[in-house]
N, C-alpha and C positions, 0 to 999 in steps of 0.2 A: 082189834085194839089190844094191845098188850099191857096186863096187868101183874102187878105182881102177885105170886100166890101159883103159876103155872108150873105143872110136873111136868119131869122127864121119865123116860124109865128104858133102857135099851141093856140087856142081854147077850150073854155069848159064851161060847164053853172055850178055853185058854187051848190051841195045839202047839203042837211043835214051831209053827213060825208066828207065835207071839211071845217068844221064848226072849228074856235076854242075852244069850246066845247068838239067837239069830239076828237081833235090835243092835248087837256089839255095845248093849250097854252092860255087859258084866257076861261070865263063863258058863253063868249057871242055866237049867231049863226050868225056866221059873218066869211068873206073868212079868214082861220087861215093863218099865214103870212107864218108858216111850210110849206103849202101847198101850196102857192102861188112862194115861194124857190122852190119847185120840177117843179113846172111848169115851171120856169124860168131855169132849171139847162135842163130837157126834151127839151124846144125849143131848147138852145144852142147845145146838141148833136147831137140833128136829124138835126139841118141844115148844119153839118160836115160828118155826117156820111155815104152820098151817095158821096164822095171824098176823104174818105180814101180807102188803098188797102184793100185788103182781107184778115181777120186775125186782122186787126188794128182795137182800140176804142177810146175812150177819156174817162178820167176819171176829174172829179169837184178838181180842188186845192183851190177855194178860191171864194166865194160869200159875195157881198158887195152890202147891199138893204136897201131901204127906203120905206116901206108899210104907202103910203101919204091916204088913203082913205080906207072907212068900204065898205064891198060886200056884201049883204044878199044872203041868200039862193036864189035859183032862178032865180039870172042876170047871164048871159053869162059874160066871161071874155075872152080875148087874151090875148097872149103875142107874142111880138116882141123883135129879136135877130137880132145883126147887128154884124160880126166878125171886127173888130175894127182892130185886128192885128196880126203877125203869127209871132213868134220867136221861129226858130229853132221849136220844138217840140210843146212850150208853146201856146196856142189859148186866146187871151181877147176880149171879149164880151160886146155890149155896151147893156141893157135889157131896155125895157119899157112895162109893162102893164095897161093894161085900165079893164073897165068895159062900162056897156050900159051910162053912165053918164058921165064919163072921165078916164081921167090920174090914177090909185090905187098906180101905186109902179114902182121903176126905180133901176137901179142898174150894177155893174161891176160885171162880172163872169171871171177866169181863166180858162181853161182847159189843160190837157197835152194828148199828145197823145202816147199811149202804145202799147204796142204786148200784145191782148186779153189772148192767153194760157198761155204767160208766166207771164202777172202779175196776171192771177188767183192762178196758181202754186204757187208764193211765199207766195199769201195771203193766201194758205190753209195750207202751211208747218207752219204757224203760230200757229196752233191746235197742231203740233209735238211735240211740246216743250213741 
């Protein structure tokens, strides 16, 4: 049963290819904010995912982020996921992550929760057409 009140928490030291450089969202070697979104979208699922039934996922509707601060290569980062609130199907997420120095980025995420076979099914009959 999912309630609100459930943490996230997922880790990871920033290399070369989480770089905006390598992301081509900007020149620099510095945490690309692309990458810093999946981290953010990753904690949110896995802190749901050992409380759905069997068969069940969640899927990203809606990510809302402020990348406050640059990460070089080499510092570790977290991210922290707080489930904020459960309607009906829909999951909101309150994000924050840090690095070795502080605060980098904060932000609201949506989630929905699906039946895994059957929204992969739809999303392949999409190639029929």
């Amino acid at each position: 049963m999912l309630e609100a009140g459930i943490k996230g928490y997922q880790e990871m030291t920033v290399t070369t290819k989480d770089t905006a450089k390598v992301y081509k969202s900007g020149t620099l070697d510095v945490l690309a904010t692309p990458r810093m979104a999946a981290l953010m979208e990753e904690t949110a699922w896995k802190s749901v995912a050992e409380h759905l039934d069997t068969g069940m996922g969640t899927v990203g509707i809606q990510l809302n982020l402020e990348h406050l601060a640059p990460t070089p290569a080499g510092m570790k980062i977290w991210c922290e996921t707080v489930l904020k609130e459960v309607e009906g199907r829909k999951l909101s997420f309150d994000i924050t992550v840090y690095d070795e120095a502080g605060k980098i980025g904060e932000g609201s995420h949506e989630r929905f929760i699906i039946e895994e076979a059957k929204f992969q099914n739809k999303a392949d009959k999409k190639k029929e057409r």
